[in-house]
C-alpha positions in Angstrom: 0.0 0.0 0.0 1.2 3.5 -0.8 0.5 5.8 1.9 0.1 9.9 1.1 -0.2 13.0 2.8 -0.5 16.3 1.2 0.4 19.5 3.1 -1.2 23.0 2.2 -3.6 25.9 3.2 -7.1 26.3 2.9 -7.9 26.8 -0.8 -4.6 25.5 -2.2 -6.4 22.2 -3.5 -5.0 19.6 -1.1 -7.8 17.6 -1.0 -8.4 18.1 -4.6 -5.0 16.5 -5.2 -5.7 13.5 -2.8 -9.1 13.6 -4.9 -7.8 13.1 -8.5 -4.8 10.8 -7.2 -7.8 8.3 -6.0 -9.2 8.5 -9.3 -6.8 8.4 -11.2 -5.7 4.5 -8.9 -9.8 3.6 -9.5 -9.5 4.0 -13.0 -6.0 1.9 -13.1 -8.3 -0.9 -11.5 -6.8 -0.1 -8.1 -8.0 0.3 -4.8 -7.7 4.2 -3.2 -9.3 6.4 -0.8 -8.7 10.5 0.0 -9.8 12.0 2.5 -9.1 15.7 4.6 -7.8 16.9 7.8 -9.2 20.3 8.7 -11.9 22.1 10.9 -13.3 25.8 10.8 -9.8 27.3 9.7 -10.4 30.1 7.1 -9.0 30.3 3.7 -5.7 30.3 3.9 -5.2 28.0 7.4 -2.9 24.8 7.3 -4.7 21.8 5.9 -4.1 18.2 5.6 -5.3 15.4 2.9 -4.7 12.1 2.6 -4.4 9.0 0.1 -4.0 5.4 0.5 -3.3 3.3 -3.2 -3.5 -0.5 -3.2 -3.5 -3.4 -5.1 -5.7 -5.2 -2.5 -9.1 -3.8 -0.6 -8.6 -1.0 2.0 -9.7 -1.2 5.5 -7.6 1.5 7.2 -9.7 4.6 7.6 -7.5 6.6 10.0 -5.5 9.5 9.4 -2.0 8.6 7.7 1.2 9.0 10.2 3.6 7.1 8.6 3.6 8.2 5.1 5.7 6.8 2.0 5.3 10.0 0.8 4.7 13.3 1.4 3.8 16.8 -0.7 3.8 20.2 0.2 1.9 22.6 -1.2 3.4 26.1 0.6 7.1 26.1 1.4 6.1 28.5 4.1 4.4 25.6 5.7 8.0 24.0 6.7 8.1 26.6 9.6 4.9 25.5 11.3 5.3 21.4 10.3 7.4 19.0 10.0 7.1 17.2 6.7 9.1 14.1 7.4 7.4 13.8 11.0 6.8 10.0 11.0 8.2 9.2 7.1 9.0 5.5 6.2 12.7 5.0 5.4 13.3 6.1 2.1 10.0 7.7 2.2 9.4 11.0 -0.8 9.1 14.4 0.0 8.0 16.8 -2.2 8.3 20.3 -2.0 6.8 23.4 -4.0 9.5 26.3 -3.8 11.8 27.8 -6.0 15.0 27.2 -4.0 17.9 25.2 -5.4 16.9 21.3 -4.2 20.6 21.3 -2.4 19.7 24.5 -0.7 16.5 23.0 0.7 18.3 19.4 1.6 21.1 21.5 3.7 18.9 24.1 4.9 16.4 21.3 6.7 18.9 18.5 6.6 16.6 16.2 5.3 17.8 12.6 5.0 15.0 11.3 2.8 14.7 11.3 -1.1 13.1 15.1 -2.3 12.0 16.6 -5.4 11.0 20.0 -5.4 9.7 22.4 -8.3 8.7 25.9 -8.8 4.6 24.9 -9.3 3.7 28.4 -8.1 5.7 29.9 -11.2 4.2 27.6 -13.9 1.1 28.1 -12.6 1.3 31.6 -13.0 2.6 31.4 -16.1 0.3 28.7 -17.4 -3.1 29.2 -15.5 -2.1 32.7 -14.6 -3.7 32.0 -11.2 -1.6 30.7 -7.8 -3.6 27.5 -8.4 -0.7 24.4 -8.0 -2.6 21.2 -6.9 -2.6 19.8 -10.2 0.7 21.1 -10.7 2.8 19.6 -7.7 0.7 16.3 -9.2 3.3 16.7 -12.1 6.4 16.4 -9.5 4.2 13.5 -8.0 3.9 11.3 -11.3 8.0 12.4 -12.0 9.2 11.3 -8.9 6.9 8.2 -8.3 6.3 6.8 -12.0 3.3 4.3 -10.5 1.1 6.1 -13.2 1.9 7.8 -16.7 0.7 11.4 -17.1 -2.1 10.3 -19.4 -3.9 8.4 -16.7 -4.8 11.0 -14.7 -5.6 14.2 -17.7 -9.0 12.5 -18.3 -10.0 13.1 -14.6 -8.3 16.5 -14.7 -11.1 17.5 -17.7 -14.1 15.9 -15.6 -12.8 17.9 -12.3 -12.0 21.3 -14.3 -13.9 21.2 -17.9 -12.3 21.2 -21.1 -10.8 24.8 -20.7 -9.1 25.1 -17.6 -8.6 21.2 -17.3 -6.0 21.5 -20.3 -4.9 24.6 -19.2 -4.2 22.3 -15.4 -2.8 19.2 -17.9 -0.5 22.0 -19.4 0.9 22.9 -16.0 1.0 19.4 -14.9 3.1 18.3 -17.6 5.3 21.1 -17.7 6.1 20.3 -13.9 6.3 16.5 -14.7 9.9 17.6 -17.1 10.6 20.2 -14.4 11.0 18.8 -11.4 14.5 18.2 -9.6 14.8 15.1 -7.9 17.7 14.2 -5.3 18.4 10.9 -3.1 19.8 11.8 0.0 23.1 12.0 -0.8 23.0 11.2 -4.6 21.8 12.4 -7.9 18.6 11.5 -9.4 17.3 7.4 -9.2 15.1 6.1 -11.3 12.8 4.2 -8.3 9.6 3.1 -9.2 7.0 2.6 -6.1 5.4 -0.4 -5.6 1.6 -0.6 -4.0 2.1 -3.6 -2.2 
């Protein structure tokens, strides 16, 4: 079982990307579920989501604290979390900023495999809105490679309609051949996750 949690704010589309993630597992003939973490927080208050992907039936319905991997929406989330609280060895995190990966490895002396990308500049450029759910899903598919790109566009359109979903495939893509991806310690592995 692949176990995700997804940091951001209130209106940043964390549960929307534990959302289309499921979907995208259903339609591969998997098993998933996504659910949030939040309460009364405002726009713009820390949320959490969370997705479980398996190739067998899924009983666990409580929250995830030992993740296999783990996004971050907002950068300036690292100063009120810690990301890697409870991460499986060589567990994923994956980070939206536009800081050099090295520079974020030594500045928070992670010890885990990262990948970051700059999904708040592509999504300017591309939706020309600070929307970056669907674009931190590119980094996701990049750094993961347990689904191809295509899998997950059609549910993009349902989500978004034609317009703005290709506008959000656009961005997703463009992420997908931009993110930076480090082992601790080494370059870029090609590791494929298993659900199992």
């Amino acid at each position: 079982m692949l176990e995700i949690r997804i940091h951001g704010r209130g209106g940043q589309g964390a549960v929307t990307s534990a959302e289309l993630l499921a979907a995208t597992a259903i339609s591969k003939g998997k098993y998933a579920q996504a659910f949030p973490n939040f309460g009364p927080e405002r726009r713009g208050a820390p949320v959490t989501a969370f997705c479980r992907i398996s190739d067998e039936r899924i009983y666990n319905r409580s929250k995830i604290y030992n993740p296999d991997i783990v996004i971050v929406l907002d950068a300036g989330l690292l100063a009120m979390v810690n990301p890697t609280e409870g991460m499986k060895d060589g567990a994923l995190l994956i980070i939206n900023t536009k800081k050099n990966i090295d520079d974020m490895i030594k500045e928070h002396d992670y010890r885990c495999r990262v990948a970051t990308v700059d999904a708040n500049l592509i999504a300017q450029e591309v939706l020309k809105r600070p929307i970056i759910n669907t674009t931190m899903l590119g980094a996701f598919f990049r750094a993961t490679g347990i689904f191809e790109l295509s899998d997950i566009g059609p549910h993009i359109i349902e989500r978004f309609g034609e317009k703005l979903g290709s506008l959000n495939n656009q961005a997703l893509e463009r992420a997908y051949n931009e993110a930076c991806i480090k082992e601790h310690g080494h370059g870029e592995e090609d590791r494929r996750y298993k659900l199992a």
